[in-house]
N, C-alpha and C positions, 0 to 999 in steps of 0.2 A: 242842249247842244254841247257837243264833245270840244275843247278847243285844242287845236293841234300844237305837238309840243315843236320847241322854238330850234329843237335839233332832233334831226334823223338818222340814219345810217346804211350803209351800204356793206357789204361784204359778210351779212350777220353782227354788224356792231363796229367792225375793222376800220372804217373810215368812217366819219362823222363829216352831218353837212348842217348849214346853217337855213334856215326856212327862207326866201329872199324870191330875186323876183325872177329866178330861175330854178327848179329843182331837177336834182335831176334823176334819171330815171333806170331799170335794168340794162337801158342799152349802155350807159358808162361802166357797168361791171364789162358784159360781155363784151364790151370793146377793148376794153385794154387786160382780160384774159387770153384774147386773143393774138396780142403782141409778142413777139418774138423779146426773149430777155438776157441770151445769152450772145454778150461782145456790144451789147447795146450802152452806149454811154452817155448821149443824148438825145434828147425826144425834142420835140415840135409838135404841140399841141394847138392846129389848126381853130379857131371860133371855140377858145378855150372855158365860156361862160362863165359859171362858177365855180369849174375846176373837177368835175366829178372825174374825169376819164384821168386825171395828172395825176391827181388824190388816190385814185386805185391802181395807175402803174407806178408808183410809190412804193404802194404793199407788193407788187410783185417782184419790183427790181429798186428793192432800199437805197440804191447807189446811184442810180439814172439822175442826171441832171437835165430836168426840165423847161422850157421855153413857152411860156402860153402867150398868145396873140387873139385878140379880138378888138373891135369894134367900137366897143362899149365900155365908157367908162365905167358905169354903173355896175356891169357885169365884171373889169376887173376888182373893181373895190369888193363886190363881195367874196370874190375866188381869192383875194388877200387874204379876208377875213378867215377862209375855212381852212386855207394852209396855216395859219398859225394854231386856230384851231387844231389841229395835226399832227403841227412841231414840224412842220416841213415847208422847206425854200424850195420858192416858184422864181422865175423869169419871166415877170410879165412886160407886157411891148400892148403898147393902146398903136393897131394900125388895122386898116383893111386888109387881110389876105390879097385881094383881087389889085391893089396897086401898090401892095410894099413894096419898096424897093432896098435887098438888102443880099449880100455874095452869099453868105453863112449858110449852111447845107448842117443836117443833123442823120444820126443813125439811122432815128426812126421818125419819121411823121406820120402823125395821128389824126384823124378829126369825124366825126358826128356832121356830115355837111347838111345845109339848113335845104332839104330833098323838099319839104313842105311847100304846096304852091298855096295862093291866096289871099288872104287877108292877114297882112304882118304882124309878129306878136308885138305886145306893149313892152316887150322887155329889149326893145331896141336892137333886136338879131336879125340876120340877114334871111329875106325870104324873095323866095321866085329868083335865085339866082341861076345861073347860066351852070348847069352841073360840072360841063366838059373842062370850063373855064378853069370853076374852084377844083380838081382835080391835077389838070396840070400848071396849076400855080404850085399846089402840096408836093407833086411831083418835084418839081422843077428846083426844092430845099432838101432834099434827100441826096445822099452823099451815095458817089458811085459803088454799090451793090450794099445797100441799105434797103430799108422798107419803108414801104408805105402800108397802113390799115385803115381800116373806115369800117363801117355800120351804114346800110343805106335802107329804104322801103325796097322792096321787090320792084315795084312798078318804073324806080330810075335804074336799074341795074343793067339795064342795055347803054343808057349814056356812060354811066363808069367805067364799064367794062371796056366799051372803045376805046377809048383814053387810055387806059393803063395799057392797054393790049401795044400802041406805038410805042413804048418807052419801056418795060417792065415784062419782066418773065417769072418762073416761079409763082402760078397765080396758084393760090389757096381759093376755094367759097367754102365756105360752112351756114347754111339755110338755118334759120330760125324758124321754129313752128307755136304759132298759138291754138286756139280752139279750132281751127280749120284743118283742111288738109293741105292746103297752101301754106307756102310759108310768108313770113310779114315782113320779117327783117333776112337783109344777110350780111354774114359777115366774110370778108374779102381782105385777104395778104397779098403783095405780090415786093419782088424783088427791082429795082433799078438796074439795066444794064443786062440783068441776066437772060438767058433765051430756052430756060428749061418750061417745060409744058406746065397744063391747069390741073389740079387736084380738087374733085368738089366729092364732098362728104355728105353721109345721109344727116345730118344736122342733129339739133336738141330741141328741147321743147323748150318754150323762153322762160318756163319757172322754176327750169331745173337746178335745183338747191345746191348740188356740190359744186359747182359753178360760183350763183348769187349770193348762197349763204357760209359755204365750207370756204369758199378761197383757192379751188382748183383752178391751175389753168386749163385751158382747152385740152393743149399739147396730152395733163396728165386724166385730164378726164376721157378723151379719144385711147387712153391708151387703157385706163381701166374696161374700157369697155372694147380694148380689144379691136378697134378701129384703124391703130396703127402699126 
């Protein structure tokens, strides 16, 4: 039996994670490739876990001063752990999203929301939540004509989209596709305050390497290929 080494990596090598009782997985790259990075000076990194999606909008935007919020203690102690691993300063806040109470609005908020119905993980994350809720909670810390971004399954992408569509303009989708002809994940930008229309793109395949492994953003992979 092989035993798995005690750290991994994301980006082709670029960020490092520590083995814990979260890992995390392609959707923290293509989420935070997907972020916008130009005039962005603070993030909100919604159910921030062990830190995968702050860890990689780090690598894209060196200068962005991050904010992670979660739940779980345990979850923030090890997303300490892996920012120092790093060399990089987090913001972390042990609170619930769904009842923090706090004025502070950021450029951008981010989050991976817990879309998963059923039998809750052991890693003390929020599951079977109210989608519409944790969306405009995320919303509602986003600074007027900021962003919001997320990763969700297909099959909640009718409740998100409501939600955004009262508050937000400028909507982005970009479809993720696995071995199917459906797609599994999408990824979704939309602007606070603004009232310009949706933009939805023929998507990637979810292994697509210049992405996962090169350290493309979206922006310049859509653009190699001529999409934009």
């Amino acid at each position: 039996m092989v035993e798995k080494q005690e750290i991994f990596t994301l980006l082709g090598g670029k960020v490092q994670i520590m083995r814990g009782r979260y890992n995390p997985t392609s959707d923290a790259v293509w989420l935070a490739s997907f972020c916008p990075t130009d005039k962005i000076k603070t993030a909100l990194d919604v159910g921030i876990g062990t830190g995968g999606i702050s860890l990689c909008l780090n690598y894209y935007n060196p200068n962005i001063s991050t904010t992670g919020i979660d739940k779980s203690s345990e979850m923030l102690t090890e997303c300490e752990k892996n920012a120092k691993l790093n060399k990089i300063k987090l913001d972390l806040i042990k609170a619930d999203i769904l009842t923090w109470r706090t004025e502070k609005t950021y450029d951008l908020v981010v989050s991976n929301p817990p879309y998963f119905k059923g039998t809750p993980a052991k890693h003390d994350a929020h599951h079977n939540v109210d989608l519409t809720v944790w969306v405009r909670k995320c919303i509602a810390r986003v600074k007027p004509h900021g962003y919001f971004c997320t990763i969700i399954d297909t099959k909640v992408l009718s409740e998100v989209i409501s939600e955004i569509n009262s508050k937000c303009g400028d909507v982005t989708i970009l479809p993720l596709f696995g071995s199917k002809n459906t797609a599994e994940r999408v990824l979704i930008k939309c602007r606070l305050g603004s009232h310009g229309g949706t933009t939805l793109y023929s998507g990637f395949p979810m292994n697509y390497s210049p992405v996962l492994r090169d350290g493309l953003t979206i922006e310049k992979a859509l653009a190699r290929l001529n999409k934009i």
